[in-house]
Kinemage of the C-alpha trace (Angstrom):
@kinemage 1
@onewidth
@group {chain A} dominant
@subgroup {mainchain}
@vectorlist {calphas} color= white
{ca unk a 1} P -3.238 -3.728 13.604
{ca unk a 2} L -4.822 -6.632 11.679
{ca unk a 3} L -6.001 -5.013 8.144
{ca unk a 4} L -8.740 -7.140 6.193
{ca unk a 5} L -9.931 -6.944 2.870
{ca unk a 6} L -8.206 -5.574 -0.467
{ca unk a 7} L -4.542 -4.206 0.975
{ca unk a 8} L -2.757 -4.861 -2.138
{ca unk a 9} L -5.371 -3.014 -4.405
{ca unk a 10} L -5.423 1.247 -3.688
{ca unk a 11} L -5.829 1.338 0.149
{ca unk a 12} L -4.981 2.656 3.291
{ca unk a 13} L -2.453 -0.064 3.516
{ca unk a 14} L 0.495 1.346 2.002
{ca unk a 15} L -0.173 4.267 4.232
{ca unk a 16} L -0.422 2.112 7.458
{ca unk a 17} L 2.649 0.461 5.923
{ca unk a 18} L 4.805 3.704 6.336
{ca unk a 19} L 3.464 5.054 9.783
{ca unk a 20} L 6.147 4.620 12.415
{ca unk a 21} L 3.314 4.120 15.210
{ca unk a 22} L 1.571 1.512 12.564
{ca unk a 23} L 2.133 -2.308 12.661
{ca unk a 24} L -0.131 -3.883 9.948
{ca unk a 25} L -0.296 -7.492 9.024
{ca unk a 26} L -2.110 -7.029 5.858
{ca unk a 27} L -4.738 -10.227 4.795
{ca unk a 28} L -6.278 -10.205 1.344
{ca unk a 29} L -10.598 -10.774 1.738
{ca unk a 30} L -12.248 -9.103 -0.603
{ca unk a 31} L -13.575 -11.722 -2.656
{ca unk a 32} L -15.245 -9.977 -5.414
{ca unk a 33} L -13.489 -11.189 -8.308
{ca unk a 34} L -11.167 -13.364 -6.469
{ca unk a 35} L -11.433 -17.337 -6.252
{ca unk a 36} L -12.993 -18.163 -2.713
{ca unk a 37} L -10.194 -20.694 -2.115
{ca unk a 38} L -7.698 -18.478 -2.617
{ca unk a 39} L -9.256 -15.889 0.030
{ca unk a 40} L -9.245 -18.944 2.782
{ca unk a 41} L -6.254 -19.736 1.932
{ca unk a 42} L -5.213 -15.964 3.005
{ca unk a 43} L -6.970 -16.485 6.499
{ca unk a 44} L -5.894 -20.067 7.505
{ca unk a 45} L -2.476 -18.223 6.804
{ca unk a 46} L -2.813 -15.028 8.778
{ca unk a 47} L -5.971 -14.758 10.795
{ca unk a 48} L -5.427 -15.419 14.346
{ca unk a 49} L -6.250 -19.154 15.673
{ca unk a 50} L -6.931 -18.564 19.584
{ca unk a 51} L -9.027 -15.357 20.775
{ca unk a 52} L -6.128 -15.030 23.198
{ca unk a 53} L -3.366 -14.810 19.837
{ca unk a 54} L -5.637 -11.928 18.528
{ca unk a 55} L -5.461 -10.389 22.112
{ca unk a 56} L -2.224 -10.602 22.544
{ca unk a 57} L -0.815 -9.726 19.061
{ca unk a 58} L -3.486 -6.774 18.160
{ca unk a 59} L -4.651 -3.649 19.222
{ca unk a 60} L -6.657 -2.588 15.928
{ca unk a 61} L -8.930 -4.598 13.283
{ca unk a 62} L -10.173 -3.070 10.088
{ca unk a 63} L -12.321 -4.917 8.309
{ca unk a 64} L -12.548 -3.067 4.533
{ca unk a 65} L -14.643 -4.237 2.578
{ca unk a 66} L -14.535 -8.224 3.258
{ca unk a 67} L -16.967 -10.611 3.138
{ca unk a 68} L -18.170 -12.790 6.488
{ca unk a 69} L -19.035 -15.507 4.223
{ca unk a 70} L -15.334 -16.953 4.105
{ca unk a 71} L -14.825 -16.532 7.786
{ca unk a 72} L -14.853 -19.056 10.186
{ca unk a 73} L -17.455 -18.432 13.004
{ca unk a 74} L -15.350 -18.299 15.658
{ca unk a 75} L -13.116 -15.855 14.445
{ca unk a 76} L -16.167 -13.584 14.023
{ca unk a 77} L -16.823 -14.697 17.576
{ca unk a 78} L -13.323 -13.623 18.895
{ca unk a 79} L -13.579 -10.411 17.233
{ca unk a 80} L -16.509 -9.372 18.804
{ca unk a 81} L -15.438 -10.873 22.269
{ca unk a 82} L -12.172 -9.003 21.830
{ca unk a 83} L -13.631 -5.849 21.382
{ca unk a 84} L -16.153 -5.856 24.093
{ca unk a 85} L -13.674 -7.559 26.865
{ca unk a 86} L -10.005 -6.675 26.008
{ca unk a 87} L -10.505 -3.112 24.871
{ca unk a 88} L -9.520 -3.829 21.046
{ca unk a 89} L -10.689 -1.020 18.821
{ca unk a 90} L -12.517 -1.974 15.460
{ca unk a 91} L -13.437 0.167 12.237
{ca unk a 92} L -15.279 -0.940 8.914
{ca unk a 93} L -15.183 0.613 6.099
{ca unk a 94} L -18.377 0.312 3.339
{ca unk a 95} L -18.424 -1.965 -0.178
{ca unk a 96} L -20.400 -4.200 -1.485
{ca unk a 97} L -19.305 -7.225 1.310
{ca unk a 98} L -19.455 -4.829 4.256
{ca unk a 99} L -22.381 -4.014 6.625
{ca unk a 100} L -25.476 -4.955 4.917
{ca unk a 101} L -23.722 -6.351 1.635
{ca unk a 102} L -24.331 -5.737 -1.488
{ca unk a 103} L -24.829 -8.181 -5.082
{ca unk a 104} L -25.107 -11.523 -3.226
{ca unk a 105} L -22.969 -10.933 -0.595
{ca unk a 106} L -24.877 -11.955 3.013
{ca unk a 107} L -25.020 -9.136 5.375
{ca unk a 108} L -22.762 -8.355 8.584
{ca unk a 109} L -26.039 -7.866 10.516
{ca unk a 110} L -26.461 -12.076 10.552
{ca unk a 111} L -23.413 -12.180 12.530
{ca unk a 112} L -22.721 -11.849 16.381
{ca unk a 113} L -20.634 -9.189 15.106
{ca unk a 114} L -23.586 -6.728 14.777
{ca unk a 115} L -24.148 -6.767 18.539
{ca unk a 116} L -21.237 -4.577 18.426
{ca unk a 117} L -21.534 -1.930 15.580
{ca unk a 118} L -22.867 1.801 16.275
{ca unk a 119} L -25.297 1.098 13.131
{ca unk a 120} L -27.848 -1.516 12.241
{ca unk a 121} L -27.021 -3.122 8.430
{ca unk a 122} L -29.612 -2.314 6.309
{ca unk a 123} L -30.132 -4.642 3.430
{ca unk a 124} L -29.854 -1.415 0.818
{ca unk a 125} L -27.020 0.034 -0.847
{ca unk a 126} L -26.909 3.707 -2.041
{ca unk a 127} L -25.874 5.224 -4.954
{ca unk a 128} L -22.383 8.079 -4.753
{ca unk a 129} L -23.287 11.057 -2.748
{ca unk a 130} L -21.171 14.246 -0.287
{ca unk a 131} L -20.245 13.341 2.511
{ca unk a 132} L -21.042 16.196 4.631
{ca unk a 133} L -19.547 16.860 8.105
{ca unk a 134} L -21.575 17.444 10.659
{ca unk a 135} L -19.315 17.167 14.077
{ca unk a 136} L -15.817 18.851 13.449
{ca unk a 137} L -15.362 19.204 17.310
{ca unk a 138} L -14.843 15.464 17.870
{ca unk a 139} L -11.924 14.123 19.496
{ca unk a 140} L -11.207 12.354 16.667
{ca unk a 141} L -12.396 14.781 13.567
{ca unk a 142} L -10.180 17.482 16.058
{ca unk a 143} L -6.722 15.432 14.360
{ca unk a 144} L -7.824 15.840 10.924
{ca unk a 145} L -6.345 18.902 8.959
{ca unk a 146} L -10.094 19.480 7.380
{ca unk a 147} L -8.671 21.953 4.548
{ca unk a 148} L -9.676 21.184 0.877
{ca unk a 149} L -11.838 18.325 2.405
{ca unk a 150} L -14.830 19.417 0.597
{ca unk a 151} L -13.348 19.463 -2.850
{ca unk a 152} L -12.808 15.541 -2.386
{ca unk a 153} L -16.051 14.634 -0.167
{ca unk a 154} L -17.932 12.593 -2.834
{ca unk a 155} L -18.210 8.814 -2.629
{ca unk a 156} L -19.160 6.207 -5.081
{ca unk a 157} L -21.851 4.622 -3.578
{ca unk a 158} L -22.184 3.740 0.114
{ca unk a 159} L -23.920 1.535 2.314
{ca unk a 160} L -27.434 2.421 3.976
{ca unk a 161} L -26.979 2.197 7.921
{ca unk a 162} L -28.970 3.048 10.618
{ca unk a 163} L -27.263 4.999 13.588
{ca unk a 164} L -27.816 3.328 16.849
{ca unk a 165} L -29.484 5.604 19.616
{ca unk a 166} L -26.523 6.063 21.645
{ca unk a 167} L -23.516 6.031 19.003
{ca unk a 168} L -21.822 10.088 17.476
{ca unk a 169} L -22.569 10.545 13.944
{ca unk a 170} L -20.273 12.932 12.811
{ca unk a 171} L -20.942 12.796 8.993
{ca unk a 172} L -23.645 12.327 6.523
{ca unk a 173} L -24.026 11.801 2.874
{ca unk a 174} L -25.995 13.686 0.563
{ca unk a 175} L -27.482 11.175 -1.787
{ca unk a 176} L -30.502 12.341 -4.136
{ca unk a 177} L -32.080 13.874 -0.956
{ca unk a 178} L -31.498 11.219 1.580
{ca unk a 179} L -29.673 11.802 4.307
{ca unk a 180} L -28.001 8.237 5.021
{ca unk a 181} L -25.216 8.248 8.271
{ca unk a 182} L -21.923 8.536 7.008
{ca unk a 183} L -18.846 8.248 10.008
{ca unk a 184} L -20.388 6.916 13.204
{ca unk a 185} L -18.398 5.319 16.377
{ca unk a 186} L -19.237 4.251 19.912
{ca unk a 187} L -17.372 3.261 22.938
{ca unk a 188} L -18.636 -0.591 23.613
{ca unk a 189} L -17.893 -2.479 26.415
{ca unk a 190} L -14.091 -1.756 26.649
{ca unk a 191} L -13.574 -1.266 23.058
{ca unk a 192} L -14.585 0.934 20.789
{ca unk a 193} L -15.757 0.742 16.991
{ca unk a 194} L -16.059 3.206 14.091
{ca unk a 195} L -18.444 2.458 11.149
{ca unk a 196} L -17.774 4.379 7.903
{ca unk a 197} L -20.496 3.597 4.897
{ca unk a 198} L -18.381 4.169 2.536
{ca unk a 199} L -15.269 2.480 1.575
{ca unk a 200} L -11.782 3.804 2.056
{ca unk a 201} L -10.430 2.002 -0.751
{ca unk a 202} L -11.097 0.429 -4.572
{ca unk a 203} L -13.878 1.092 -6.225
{ca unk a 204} L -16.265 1.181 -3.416
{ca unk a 205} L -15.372 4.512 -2.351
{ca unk a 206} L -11.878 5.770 -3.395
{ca unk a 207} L -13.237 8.154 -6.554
{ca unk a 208} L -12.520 11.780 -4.522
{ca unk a 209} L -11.774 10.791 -1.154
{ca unk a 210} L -8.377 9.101 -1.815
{ca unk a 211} L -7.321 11.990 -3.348
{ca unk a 212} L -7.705 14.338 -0.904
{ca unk a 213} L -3.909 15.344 0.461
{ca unk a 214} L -5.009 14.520 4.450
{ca unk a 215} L -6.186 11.019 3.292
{ca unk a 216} L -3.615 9.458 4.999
{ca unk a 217} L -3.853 11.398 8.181
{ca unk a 218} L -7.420 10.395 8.189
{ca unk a 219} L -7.087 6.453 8.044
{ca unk a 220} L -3.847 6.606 9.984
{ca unk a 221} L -5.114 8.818 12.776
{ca unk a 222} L -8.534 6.893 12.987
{ca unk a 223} L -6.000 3.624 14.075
{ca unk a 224} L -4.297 6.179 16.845
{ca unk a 225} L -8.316 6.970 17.913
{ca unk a 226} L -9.628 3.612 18.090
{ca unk a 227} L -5.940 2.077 20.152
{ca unk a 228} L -7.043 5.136 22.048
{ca unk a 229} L -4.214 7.164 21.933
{ca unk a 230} L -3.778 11.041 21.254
{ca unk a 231} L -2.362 12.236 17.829
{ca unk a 232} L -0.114 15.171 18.715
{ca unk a 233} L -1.588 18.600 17.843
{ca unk a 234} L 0.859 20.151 15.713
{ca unk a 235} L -1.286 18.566 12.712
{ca unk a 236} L 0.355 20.115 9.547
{ca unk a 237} L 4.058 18.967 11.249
{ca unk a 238} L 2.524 15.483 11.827
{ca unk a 239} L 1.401 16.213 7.800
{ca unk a 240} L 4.242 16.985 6.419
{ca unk a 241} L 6.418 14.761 8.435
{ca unk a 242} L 3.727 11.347 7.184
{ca unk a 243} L 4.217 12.730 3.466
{ca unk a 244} L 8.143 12.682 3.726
{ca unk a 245} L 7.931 8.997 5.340
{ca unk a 246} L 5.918 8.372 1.771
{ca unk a 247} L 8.341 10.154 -0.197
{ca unk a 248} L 11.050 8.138 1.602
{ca unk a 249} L 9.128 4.467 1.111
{ca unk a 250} L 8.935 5.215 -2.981
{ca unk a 251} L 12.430 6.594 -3.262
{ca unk a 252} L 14.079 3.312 -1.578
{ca unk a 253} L 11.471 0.933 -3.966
{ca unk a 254} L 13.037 3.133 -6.696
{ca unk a 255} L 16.700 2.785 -5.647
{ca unk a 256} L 16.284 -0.937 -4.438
{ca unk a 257} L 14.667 -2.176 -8.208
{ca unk a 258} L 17.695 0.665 -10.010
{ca unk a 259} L 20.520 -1.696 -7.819
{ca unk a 260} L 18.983 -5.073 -8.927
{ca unk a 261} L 18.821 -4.275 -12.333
{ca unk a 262} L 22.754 -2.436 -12.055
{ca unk a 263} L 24.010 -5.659 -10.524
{ca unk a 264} L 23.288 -7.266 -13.864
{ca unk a 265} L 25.143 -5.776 -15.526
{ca unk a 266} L 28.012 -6.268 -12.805
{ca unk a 267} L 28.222 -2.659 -11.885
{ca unk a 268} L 30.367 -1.610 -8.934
{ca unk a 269} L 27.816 -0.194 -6.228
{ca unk a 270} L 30.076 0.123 -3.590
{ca unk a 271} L 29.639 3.959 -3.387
{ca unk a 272} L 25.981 2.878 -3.724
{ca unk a 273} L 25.591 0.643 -1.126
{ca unk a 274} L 27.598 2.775 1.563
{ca unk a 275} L 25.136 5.693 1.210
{ca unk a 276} L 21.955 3.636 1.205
{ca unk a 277} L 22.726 2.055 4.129
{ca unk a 278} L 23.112 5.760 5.593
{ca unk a 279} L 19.780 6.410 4.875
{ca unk a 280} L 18.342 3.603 6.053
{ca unk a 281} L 20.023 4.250 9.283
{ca unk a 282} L 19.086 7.630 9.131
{ca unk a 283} L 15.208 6.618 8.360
{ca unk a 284} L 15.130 4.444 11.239
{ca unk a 285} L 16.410 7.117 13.616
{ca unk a 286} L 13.512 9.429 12.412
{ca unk a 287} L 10.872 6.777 13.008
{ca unk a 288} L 11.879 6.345 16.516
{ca unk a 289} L 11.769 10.041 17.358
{ca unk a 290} L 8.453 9.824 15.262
{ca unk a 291} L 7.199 7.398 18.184
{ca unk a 292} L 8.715 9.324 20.805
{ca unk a 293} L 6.386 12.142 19.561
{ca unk a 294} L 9.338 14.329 19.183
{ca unk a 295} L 8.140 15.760 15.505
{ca unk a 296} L 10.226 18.205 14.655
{ca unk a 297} L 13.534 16.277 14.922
{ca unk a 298} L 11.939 13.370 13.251
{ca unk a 299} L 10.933 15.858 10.376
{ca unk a 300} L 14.870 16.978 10.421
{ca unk a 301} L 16.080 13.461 9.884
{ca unk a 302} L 13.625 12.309 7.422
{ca unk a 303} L 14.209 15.236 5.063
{ca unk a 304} L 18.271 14.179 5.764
{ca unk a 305} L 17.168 10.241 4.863
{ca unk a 306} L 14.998 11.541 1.585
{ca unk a 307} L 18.168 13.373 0.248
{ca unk a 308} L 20.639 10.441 1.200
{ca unk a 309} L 18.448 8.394 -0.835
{ca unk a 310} L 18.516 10.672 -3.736
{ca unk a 311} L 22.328 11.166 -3.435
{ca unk a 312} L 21.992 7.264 -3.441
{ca unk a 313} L 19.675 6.860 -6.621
{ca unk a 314} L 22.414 9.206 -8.212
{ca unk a 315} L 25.338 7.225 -7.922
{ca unk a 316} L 23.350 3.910 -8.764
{ca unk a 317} L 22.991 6.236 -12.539
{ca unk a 318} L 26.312 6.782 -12.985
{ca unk a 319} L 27.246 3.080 -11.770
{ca unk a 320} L 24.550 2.074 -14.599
{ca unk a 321} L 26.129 4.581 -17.066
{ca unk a 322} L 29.743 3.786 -16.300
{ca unk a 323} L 29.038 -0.418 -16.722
{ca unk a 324} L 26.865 0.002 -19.835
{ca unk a 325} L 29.778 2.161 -21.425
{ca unk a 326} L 32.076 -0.835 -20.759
{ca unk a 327} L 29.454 -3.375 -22.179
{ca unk a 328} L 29.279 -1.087 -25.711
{ca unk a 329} L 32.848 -0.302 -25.369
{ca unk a 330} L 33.135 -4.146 -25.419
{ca unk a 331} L 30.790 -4.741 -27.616
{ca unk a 332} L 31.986 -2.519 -30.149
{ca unk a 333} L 35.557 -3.995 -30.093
{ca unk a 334} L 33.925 -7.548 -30.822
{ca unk a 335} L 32.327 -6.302 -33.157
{ca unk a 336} L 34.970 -4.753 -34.758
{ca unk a 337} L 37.269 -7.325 -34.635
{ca unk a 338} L 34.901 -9.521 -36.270
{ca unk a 339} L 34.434 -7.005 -39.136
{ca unk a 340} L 38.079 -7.239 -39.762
{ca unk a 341} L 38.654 -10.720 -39.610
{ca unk a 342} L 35.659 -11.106 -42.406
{ca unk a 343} L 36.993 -8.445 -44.576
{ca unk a 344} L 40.762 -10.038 -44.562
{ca unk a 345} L 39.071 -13.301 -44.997
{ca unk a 346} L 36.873 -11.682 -48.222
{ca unk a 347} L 39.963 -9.768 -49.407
{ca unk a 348} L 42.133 -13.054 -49.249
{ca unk a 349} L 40.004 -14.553 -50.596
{ca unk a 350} L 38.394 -12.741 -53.706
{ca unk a 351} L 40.573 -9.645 -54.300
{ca unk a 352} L 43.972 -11.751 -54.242
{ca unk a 353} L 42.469 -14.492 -56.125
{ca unk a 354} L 44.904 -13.600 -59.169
{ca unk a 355} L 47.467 -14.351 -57.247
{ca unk a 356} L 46.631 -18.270 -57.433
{ca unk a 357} L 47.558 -20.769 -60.878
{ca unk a 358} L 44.824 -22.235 -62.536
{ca unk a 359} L 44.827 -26.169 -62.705
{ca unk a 360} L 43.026 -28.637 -64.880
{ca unk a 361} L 43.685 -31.470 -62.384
{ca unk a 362} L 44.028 -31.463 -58.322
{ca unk a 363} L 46.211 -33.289 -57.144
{ca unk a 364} L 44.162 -36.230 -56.262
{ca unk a 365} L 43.319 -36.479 -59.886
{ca unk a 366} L 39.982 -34.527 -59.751
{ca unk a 367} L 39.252 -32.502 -63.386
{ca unk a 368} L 38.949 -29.261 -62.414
{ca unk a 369} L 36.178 -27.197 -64.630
């Protein structure tokens, strides 16, 4: 999937980043705040060049929050062609730079993208509201664990949309008695294209939402919807089995940053490095049984891979321990040695001083005081 807008800022990103079934190439275009160079820059890097390179390469676009201001026309073209022709699915997500904009930033609904979207891009932006459910029987709301949802439904602000006449709504939000669309998506062409008003990252919509525990089954499971493919049902294994994959992503940024800052010190990680390289090989085999859709013995073998890299992270501490012992150890005799070289030098100098005959001439002549 090709994810634009703010991935390195609190986004679905470092959940796509962990999904076995998830490819994303991540490209930073959220310009609010950011030099505009800097965000073309980004997309002369990693955009696609040819309509047939965004075919071939892509199944997925998200565009989160990004501004069309800094894209090239005929990337917007390809997009649009893509979806339409090839069968590419397409989501985007609400901010200031999406659909209808927001401070300054031009609206989506000047571009030949809009021919596309299952909502017309209203030139308002609303204030934070609920985002109420209104079609839980969905093919796609049907994958979402909807538990605790409404104790993390409220957005910061949102865009104003209009639902097209033959797109599904299947949310609204509840803004000081307005009832703006929330989640809409249509089939289009051969593709197919989910519109979401409010944002699924930053400040543009993160304030509840991202904290809601099926967050990530949510943004991952809309990229299964719109490639068209079926999430499987057991949806609190899938759960449990996407945390662990998380759990298993922050324990080897842990470990890796614990053996770069050991090997400083010149710390033996053998032991270290054996057992970390078990659990990679351990994580990989539970992400291919993840994409075989065999759960359950993916779940086994990424709870085995979490404790490997635990048992890992503890013998990278007592590698630390053992070569920082040495460095005080060796410290301490420097140190020590030093002291006692000093004091001979002091007591050879000042305490055996009566030991010496006191002259009124050196030898060279010199009066002595």
């Amino acid at each position: 999937m090709l994810y634009v807008g703010a991935p390195f800022m609190p986004s679905p990103y470092q959940y796509f980043q962990v999904d076995p079934l998830l490819s994303p190439t991540p490209v930073q275009a959220n310009q609010y705040g950011i030099p505009a160079e800097a965000i073309k820059k980004a997309m002369r890097l990693y955009l696609p060049r040819t309509l047939e390179q965004l075919v071939s390469k892509y199944d997925v676009i998200g565009i989160d929050d990004a501004t069309w201001g800094l894209f090239r026309s005929d990337t917007i073209q390809w997009m649009a062609q893509s979806i339409k022709e090839s069968g590419l699915g397409m989501f985007m997500a609400g901010g200031y730079e999406s659909f209808g904009g927001h401070v300054g930033f031009p609206s989506w609904g000047d571009t030949v993208l809009a021919e596309v979207m299952p909502v017309e891009c209203l030139r308002m932006y609303g204030q934070s509201g609920v985002n109420v459910v209104t079609d839980a029987e969905d093919e796609f709301m049907r994958s979402i664990p909807w538990d605790e949802y409404n104790r993390y439904s409220v957005f910061c602000g949102h865009n104003v949309l209009a639902t097209r006449q033959e797109a599904r709504q299947l949310s609204y939000i509840d803004c000081m008695g307005r009832h703006d669309p929330g989640w809409v998506w249509w089939d289009i062409g051969n593709g197919r294209f989910f519109a979401s008003a409010a944002g699924f990252r930053g400040v543009s919509g993160w304030c509840q939402f991202f904290q809601w525990k099926h967050y990530p089954d949510f943004v991952c499971n809309l990229q299964y919807f719109l490639a068209g493919l079926t999430p499987p049902s057991d949806l609190e294994l899938m759960y449990t089995t996407r945390a662990r994959f998380l759990d298993c992503n922050n324990q080897k940024e842990i470990l890796t940053s614990t053996l770069d800052f050991i090997t400083k010190f010149n710390a033996d990680t053998t032991r270290v490095d054996r057992k970390f390289q078990e659990a990679l090989d351990t994580l990989k085999e539970s992400k291919r049984q993840y994409i075989s859709l065999d759960l359950q013995k993916s779940k086994e073998l990424v709870d085995a891979a979490f404790e490997k890299f635990e048992e890992a992270y503890g013998l990278a501490l007592e590698a630390k321990d053992a070569a920082i012992f040495w460095i005080f150890v060796t410290e301490w005799l420097v140190v020590s040695a030093t002291s006692m070289v000093c004091a001979f030098a002091v007591w050879t100098l000042m305490v055996r001083r009566r030991l010496y005959r006191e002259v009124k001439l050196t030898r060279g002549g010199i009066r002595v005081a």
